[in-house]
VOGU-3710 file (C-alpha; in Angstrom, 3 decimals, decimal comma):
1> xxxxxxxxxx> -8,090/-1,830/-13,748  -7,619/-1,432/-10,312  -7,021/1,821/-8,087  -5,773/1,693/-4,424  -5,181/4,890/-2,560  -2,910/4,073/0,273  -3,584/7,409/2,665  -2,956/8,453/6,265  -2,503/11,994/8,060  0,363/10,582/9,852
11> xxxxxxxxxx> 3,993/10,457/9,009  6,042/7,712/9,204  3,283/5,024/9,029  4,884/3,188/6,596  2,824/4,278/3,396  5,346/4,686/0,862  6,668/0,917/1,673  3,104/-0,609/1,812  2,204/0,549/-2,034  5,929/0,373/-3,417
21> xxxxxxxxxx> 5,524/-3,535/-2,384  1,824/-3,771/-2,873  2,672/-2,801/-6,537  5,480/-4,895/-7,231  3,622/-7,683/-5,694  1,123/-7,245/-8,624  3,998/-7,199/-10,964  5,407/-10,306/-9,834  1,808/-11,728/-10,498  2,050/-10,999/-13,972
31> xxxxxxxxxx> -0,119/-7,717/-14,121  1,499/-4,198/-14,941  1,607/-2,158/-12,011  2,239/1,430/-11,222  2,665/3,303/-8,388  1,760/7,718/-8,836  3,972/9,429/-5,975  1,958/12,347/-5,004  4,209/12,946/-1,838  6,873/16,061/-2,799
41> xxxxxxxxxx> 9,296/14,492/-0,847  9,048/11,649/-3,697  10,267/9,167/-1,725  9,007/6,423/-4,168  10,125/8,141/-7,053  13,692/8,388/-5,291  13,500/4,298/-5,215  12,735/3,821/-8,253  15,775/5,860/-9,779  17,791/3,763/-7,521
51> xxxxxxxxxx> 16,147/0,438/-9,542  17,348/1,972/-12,623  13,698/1,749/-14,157  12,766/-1,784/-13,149  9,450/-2,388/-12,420  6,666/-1,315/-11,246  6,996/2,073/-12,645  6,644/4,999/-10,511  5,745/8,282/-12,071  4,804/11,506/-10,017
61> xxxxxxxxxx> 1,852/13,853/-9,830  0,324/17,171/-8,055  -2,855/16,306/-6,292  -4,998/18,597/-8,949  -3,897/16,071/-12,441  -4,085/12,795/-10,285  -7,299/11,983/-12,368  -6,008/13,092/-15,549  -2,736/10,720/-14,678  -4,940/7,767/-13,865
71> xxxxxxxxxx> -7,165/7,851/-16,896  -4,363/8,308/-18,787  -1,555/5,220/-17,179  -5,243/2,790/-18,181  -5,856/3,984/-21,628  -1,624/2,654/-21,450  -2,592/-0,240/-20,261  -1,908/0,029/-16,406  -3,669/-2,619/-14,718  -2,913/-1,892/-11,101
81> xxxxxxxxxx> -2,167/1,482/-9,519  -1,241/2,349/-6,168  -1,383/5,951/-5,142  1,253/7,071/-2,478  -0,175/10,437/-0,508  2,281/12,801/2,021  1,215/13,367/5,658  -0,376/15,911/6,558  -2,439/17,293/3,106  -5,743/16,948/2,712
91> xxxxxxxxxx> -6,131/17,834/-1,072  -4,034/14,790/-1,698  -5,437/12,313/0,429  -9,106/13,304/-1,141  -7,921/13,331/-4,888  -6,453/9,859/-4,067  -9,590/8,662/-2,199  -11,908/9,907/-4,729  -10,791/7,806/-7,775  -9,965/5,070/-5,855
101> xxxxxxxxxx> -11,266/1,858/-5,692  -10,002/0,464/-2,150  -8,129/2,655/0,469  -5,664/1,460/2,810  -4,785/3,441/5,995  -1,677/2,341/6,959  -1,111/2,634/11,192  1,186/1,885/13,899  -0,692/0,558/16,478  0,105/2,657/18,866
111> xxxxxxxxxx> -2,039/5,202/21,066  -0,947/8,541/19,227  -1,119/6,864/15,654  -4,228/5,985/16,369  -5,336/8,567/17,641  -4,404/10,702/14,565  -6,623/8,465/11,604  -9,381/9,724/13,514  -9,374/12,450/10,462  -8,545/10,538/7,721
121> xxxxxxxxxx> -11,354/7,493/8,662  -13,644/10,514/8,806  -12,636/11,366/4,837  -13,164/7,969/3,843  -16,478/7,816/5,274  -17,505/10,971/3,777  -16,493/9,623/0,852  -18,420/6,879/0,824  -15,792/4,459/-0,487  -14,032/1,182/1,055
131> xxxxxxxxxx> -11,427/1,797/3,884  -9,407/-0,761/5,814  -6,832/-0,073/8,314  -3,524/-1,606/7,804  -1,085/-2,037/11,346  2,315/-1,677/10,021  5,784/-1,369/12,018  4,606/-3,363/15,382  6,023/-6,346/16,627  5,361/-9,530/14,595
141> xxxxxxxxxx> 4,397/-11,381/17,715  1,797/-9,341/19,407  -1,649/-10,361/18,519  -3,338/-9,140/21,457  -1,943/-5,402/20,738  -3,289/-5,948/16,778  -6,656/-6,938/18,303  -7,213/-4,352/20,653  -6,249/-2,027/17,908  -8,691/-3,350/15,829
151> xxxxxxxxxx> -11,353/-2,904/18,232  -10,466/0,853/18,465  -10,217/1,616/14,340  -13,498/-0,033/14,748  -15,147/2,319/16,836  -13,682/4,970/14,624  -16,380/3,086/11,765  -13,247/1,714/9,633  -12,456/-1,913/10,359  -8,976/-3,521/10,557
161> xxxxxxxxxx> -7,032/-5,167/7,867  -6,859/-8,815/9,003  -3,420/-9,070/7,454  -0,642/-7,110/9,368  2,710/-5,837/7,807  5,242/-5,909/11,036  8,098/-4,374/11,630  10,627/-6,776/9,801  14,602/-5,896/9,101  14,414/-6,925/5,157
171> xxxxxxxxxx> 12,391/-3,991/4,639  14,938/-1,464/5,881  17,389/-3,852/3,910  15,691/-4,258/0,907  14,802/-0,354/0,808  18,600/1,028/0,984  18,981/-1,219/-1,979  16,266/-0,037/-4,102  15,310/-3,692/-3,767  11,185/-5,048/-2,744
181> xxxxxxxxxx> 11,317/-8,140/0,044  10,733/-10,500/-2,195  13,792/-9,177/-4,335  16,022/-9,120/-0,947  14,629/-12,695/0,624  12,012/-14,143/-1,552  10,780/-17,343/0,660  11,242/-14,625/4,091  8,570/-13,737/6,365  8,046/-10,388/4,931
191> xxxxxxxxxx> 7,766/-11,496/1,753  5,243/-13,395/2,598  3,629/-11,002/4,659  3,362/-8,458/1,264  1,949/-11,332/-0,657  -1,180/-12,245/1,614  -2,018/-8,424/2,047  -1,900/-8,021/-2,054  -3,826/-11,503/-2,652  -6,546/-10,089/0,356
201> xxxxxxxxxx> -6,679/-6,476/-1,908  -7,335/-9,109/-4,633  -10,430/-10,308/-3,087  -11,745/-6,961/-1,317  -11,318/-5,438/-5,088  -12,945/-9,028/-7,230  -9,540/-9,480/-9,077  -8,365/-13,079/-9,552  -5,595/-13,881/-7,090  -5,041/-17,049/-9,415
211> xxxxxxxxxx> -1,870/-15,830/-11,105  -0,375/-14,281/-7,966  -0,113/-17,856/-6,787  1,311/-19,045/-10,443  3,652/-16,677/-10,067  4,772/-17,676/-6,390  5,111/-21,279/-7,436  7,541/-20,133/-10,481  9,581/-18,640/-7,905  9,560/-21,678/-5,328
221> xx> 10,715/-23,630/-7,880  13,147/-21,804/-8,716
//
């Protein structure tokens, strides 16, 4: 079983869409996924009432029984949980952090977002556990602003994701219809984009990508 925390101390860095599709992306590999919505605003949990309980599941829980709700979705048979934190709470961000087994920081790359991870880098370190920086909502063709980013979550001691999840219109599209990207425009850019960031958490976490691309050919075909 694999954990992923997806954490960050600032709002509107795209958290809730990064493990929403980093879980269905698991599902559509054939694993069962869930995502646990720690955020009160339950944004994810509002999305999933709009699939009308299609997959991946997506229960809630208070930072305090996030252990207890882990231990007990694997003894279910979860097989890949993403945790979605809120902004701005600590308590949340270190329950998630502490049981999981790969945390994602997801980041505009922009001066004042990064500016603000400064804190939550500093947790994962502490922590001790495995911490990439994800660049979400910038332009899809700007690699020199993704690189100098990366040079700068760097110096902060938590190293880039080398897979970037731009700002792309399916998302908003796919979101007001309680849909996933690969629901709304299956062989579309960010589609693709959500499957090469799940099959690299694959490979950071030792999981076999090999039905992930099974599962992509099934759909190709189709």
């Amino acid at each position: 079983m694999t954990t992923i925390a997806i954490i960050s101390q600032k709002g509107g860095a795209g958290k809730t869409t990064l493990a929403l599709h980093l879980a269905a992306a698991a599902h559509d590999a054939g694993r069962i996924a869930l995502v646990i919505d720690t955020d009160p605003q339950a944004t994810a949990s509002q999305w999933a009432a709009w699939r009308s309980e299609a997959p991946p599941e997506v229960i809630d829980s208070p930072p305090p029984r996030l252990a207890a709700k882990v231990a007990q979705a694997t003894e279910q048979g979860a097989e890949f949980i993403v945790i979605d934190t809120p902004p701005h709470a600590d308590s949340a961000a270190r329950a998630a952090v502490e049981i999981a087994d790969l945390v994602l920081i997801p980041c505009r790359p922009s001066a004042f977002d990064l500016s603000a991870i400064q804190t939550t880098a500093k947790l994962v370190q502490l922590l001790r556990k495995p911490a990439f920086v994800v660049f979400t909502a910038g332009s899809p063709n700007a690699p020199r602003v993704y690189q100098e980013a990366g040079e700068l979550v760097e110096s902060f001691g938590t190293p880039a994701c080398p897979i970037q999840i731009p700002d792309r219109a399916a998302f908003r599209h796919a979101s007001a219809e309680g849909r996933t990207v690969m629901e709304f425009e299956p062989n579309g850019k960010a589609a693709e984009d959500i499957r090469h960031i799940y099959e690299w958490t694959c490979r950071q976490t030792g999981v076999s990508t090999s039905s992930a691309k099974r599962a992509r050919k099934r759909k190709t075909a189709a």
